[in-house]
C-alpha positions in Angstrom: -18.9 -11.1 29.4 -16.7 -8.1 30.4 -16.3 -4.8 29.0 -15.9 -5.1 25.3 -13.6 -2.4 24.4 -9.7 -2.5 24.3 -10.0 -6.7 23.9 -10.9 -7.5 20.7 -8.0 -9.4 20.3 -9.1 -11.4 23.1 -12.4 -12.1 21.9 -11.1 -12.8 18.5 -9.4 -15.3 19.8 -11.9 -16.7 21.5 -15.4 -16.2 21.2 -14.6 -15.5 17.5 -12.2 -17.8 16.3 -10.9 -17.7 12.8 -12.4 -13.7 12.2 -10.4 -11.0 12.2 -10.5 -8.5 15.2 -11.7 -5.5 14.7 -8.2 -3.5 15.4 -6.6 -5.5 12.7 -9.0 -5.0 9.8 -8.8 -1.3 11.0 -5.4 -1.7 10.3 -5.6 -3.6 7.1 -7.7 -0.6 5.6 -5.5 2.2 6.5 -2.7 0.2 4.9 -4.5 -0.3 2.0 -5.7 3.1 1.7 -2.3 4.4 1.6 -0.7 2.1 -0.6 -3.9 3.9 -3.0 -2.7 7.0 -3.1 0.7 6.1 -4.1 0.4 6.4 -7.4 -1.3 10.2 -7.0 1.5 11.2 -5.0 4.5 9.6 -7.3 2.6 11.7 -9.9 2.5 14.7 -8.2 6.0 14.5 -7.8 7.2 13.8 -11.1 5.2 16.9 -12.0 6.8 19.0 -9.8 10.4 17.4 -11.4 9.3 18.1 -14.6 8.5 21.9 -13.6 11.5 22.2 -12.0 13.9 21.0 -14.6 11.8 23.0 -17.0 12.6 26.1 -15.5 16.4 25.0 -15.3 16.4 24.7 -18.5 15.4 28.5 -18.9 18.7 29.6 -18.0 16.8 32.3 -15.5 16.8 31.2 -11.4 15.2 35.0 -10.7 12.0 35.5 -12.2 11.2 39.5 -12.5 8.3 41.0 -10.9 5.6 41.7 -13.8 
């Protein structure tokens, strides 16, 4: 049969047609892990917006020293 690493694709096509290679669905589930955290990270950022404007809105950019 060969060596079976770096030709999944290969085999995929072959031996096991109509499966996904392994590369591919490795592929699939990092895409789909960062389309996850998305949403964490929009939030994260309108947070930090929020905090920001929020300390505009102070008047102050130079916070003393306590």
């Amino acid at each position: 049969m060969g060596w079976p690493f770096g030709n999944d694709r290969k085999l995929a096509e072959t031996k096991y047609a109509g499966r996904q290679s392994a590369t591919d669905a490795a592929a699939e589930q990092r895409r789909r892990g960062h389309r996850r955290s998305i949403g964490r990270t929009a939030a994260a950022g309108q947070a930090w917006e929020d905090r920001d404007r929020q300390q505009d809105r102070k008047g102050r950019w130079y916070r003393p020293a306590r």
